[in-house]
N, C-alpha and C positions, 0 to 999 in steps of 0.2 A: 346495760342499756346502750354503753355506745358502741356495742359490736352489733348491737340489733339496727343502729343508726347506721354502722357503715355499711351493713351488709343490703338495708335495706337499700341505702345510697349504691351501690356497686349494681344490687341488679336493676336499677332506675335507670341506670348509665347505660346497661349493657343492652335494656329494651329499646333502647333512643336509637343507639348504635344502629340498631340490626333493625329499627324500623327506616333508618338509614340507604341499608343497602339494597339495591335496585330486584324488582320480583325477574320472574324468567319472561315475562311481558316485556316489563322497560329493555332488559339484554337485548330482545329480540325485535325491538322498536324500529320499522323502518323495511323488514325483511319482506313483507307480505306487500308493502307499496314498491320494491323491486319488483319484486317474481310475478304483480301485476303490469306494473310497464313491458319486461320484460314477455309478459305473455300476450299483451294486446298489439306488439310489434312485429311487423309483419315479416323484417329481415331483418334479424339484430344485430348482424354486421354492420348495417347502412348507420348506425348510431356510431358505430367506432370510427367513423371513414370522416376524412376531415372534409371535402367536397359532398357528398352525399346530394347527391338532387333530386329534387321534390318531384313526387311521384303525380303523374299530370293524366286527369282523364279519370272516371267512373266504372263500374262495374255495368256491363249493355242490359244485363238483365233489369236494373233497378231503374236505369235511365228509362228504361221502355213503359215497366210500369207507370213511372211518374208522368209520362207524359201521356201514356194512354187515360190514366185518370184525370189529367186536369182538360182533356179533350173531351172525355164523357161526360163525366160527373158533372151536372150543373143543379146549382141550386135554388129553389123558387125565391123570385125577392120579398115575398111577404113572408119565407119564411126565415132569409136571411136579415130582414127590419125589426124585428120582434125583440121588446127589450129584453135585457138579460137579468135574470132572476136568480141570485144569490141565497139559501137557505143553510145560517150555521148551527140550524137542530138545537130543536126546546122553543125557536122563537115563532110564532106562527104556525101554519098547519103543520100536522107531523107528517 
């Protein structure tokens, strides 16, 4: 009986342990929020570089659009006054 105790004890221990130690997830925790920084940077030198200056001015393509749209685009004011109607589904019409 008490070698059925200890042995039961031993592998109680040994499951603790090893629920302990860290999966290939936790190792690898951290690596994927690098290789994202590291991929949305446009010159990844300029992070090493102890002066680095900030990069000043837009892309013309995207300025153009933006201002051709807010040149054009205009919206009726009756239909820009109209209140705003919130529906979180099951409550009211479907």
């Amino acid at each position: 009986m008490k070698k059925l105790m200890l042995c039961g004890t031993i592998a109680l221990i040994a499951v603790g342990v090893d629920a302990c130690a860290p999966t290939p997830l936790e190792m690898d925790y951290g690596t994927s929020v690098r290789q994202m920084i590291a991929g949305q940077t446009a010159d990844p030198r300029s992070a090493k570089q102890a002066n680095a200056a900030v990069v000043k001015g837009e892309d013309p393509a995207v300025i153009e659009q933006a201002l051709k749209s807010m040149r054009t685009e205009k919206a009726a004011r009756a239909q820009v006054d109209q209140p705003m109607a919130i529906d979180l589904g099951g409550q009211g019409s479907p």
